[in-house]
C-alpha positions in Angstrom: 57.2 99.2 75.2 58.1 102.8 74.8 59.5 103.2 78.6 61.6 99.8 77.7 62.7 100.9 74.3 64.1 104.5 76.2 65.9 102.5 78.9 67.5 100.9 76.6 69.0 103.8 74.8 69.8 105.6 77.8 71.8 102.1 78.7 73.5 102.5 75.2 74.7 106.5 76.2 75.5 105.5 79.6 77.7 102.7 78.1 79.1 104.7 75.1 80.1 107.8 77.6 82.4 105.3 79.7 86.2 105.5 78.9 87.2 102.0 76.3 89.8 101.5 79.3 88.1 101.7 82.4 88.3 99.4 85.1 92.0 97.3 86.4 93.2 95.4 83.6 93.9 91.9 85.0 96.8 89.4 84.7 94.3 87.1 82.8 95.1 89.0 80.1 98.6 88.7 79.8 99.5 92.0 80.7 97.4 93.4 83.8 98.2 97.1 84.6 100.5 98.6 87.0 98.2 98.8 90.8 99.2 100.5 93.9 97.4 99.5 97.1 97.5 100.7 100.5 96.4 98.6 103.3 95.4 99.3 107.4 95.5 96.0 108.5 94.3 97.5 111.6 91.8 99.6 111.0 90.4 97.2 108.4 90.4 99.2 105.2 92.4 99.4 102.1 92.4 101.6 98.7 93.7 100.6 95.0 94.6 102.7 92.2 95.2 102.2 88.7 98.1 103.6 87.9 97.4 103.8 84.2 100.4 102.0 83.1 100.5 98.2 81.9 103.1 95.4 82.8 104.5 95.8 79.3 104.3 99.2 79.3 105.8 100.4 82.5 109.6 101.9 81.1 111.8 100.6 84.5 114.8 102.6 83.3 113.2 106.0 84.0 112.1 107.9 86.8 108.4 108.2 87.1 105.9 110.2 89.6 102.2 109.9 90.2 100.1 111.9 92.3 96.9 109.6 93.9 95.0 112.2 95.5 93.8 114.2 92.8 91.3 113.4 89.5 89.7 110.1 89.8 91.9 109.2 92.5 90.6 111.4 94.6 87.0 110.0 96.1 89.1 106.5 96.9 92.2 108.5 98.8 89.8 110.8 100.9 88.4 107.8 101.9 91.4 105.9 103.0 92.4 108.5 105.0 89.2 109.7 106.9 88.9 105.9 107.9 93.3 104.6 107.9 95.9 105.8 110.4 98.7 106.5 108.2 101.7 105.8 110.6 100.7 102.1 110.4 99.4 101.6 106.5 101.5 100.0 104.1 101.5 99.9 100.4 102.6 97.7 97.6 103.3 98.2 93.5 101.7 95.4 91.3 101.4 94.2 87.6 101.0 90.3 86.6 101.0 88.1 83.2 99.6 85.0 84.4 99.1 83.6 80.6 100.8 80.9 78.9 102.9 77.8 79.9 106.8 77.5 80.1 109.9 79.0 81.7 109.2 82.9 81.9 105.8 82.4 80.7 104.1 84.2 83.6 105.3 87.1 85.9 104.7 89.7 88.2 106.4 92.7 88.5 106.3 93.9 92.2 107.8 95.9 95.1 109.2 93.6 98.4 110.6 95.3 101.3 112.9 91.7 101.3 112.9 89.0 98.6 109.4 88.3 97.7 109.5 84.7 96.7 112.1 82.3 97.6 110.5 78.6 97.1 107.1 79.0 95.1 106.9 76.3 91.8 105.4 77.2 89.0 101.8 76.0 89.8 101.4 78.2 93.5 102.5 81.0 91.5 99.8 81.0 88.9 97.4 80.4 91.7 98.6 83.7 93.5 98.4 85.1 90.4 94.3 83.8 90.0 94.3 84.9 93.3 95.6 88.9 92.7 93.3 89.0 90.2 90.5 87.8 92.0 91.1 91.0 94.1 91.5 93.3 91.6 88.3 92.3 89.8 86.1 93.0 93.2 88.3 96.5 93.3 87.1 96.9 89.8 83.4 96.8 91.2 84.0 100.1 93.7 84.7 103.8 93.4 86.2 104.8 90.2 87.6 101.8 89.2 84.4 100.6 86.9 83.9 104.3 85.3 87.4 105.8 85.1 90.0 105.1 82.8 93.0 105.3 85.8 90.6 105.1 88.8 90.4 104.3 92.4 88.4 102.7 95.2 88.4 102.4 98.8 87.2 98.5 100.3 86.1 98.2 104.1 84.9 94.7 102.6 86.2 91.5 102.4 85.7 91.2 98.8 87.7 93.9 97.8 90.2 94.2 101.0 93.8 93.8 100.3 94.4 92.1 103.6 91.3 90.2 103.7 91.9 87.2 106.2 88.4 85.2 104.6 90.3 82.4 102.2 87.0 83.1 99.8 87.9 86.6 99.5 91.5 85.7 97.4 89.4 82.4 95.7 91.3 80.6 98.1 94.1 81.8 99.0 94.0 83.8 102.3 96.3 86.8 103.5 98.3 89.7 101.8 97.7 90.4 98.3 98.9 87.2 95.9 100.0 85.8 99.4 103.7 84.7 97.8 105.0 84.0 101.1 107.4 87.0 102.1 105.9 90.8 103.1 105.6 92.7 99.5 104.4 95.4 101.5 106.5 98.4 103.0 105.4 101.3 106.0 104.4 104.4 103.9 107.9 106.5 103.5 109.7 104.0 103.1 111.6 102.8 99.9 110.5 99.4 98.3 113.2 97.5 95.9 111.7 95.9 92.7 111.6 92.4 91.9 111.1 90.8 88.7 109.6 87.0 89.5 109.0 84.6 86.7 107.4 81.0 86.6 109.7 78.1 86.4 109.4 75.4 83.6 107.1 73.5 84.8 104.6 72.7 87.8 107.6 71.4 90.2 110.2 74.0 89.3 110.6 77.1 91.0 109.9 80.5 90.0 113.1 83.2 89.2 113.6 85.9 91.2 115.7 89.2 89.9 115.7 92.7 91.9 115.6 94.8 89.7 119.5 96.7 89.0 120.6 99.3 86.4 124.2 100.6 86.3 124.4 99.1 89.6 121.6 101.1 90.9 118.4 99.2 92.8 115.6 101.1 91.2 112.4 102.3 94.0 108.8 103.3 94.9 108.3 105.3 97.6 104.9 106.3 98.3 105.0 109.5 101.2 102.2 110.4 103.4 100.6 113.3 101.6 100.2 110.7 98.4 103.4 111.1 96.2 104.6 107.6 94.7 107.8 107.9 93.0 109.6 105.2 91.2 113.2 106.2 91.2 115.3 104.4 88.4 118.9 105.6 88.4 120.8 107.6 90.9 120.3 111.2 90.9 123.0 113.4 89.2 124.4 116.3 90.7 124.1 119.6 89.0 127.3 120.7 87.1 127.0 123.8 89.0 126.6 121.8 92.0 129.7 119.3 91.2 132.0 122.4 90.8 131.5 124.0 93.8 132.2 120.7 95.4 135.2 120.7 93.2 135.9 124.0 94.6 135.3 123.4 98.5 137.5 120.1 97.6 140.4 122.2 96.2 140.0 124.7 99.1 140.4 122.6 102.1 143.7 120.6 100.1 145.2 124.5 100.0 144.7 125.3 103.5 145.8 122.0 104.3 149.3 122.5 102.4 149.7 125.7 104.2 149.1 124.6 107.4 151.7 121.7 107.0 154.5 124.6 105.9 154.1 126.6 108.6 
């Protein structure tokens, strides 16, 4: 009675030294957190990270960098890359609301390398939806994901691959992460536009699609090889310093122009 009385305590620590936040949170709760995944379809394996930013959260007017190889990241991206060959993995950004019922009801926020969704109704898309979390809730069971606040993990499973090609694995729905029909998924290094999708009004209507623009700039992720993701927002902005000495070089080359034409 003792021996079960002091398990039980030790449970209670255990439970009470875990961080409040830990583990993915999942589009079933209206507002699932931001998730980057990488994926060697080839080699079998992929890794998730919580990016420690939720849907509602995530500020897409402002340039934003996060470093997945140190901290809690760290056990889940060694892994990955003893067991992935880089110059073929892909990755893809992530964040879901699949609650409630209407137009712009549900919605995914998510990188595509083209248009992610061009003829899905309302009804596939909350399945993809059921579907993307499905996977996130067996990443939730690996690595860092169930003890860390902004955690990783590394699958070489079905349950928890992001490419998993067993239909039970995505609760039905077989393929590349949320399977919405189009490749979400870019070669690491390369830029990945952002797309904001939203369900239609009904069962039979089709989802909205908006890549995402500000000031006439299509915000980014890039993701590079040493395991940098960057979203880029706006356009950078030269240096003043910088923009006058093009000023200057500009105003050079006009005067040695002129002179050249009067001699």
């Amino acid at each position: 009675m003792k021996f079960k009385f002091k398990a039980l305590l030790a449970s209670l620590a255990l439970a009470a030294a875990l961080p409040a936040n830990a583990a993915i949170d999942l589009s079933s709760t209206g507002n699932s957190s931001l998730v980057l995944t990488l994926i060697d379809s080839t080699a079998n394996v992929s890794a998730t990270f919580d990016l420690g930013i939720n849907k509602n959260s995530f500020v897409q007017s402002t340039n934003q960098t996060f470093n997945i190889t140190t901290g809690d990241y760290s056990t889940a991206w060694t892994s990955f890359v003893a067991a992935a060959n880089m110059s073929r993995v892909q990755y893809a950004v992530f964040a879901g609301d699949n609650v409630g019922s209407g137009a712009g009801a549900r919605s995914l926020f998510t990188t595509g390398s083209t248009d992610p969704l061009t003829s899905v109704g309302t009804t596939a898309f909350g399945t993809s939806l059921s579907a993307f979390d499905t996977y996130l809730n067996a990443n939730n069971q690996l690595s860092t994901n169930f003890s860390a606040a902004n955690g990783g993990s590394f699958a070489s499973a079905a349950a928890g691959l992001a490419n998993a090609t067993d239909a039970a694995a995505y609760g039905g729905d077989a393929g590349k992460i949320g399977n919405f029909g189009a490749d979400t998924n870019g070669l690491v290094g390369t830029n990945l536009n952002v797309y904001n999708i939203l369900s239609g009004a009904n069962g039979l209507a089709q989802t909205s699609v908006t890549k995402l623009a500000i000031e006439g700039f299509n915000p980014y992720f890039n993701l590079t090889s040493a395991g940098e993701l960057t979203y880029v927002a706006v356009a950078a902005v030269p240096e003043a310093d910088t923009s006058a000495m093009m000023l200057a070089g500009v105003g050079l080359m006009t005067f040695i122009a002129r002179r050249r034409k009067a001699v």
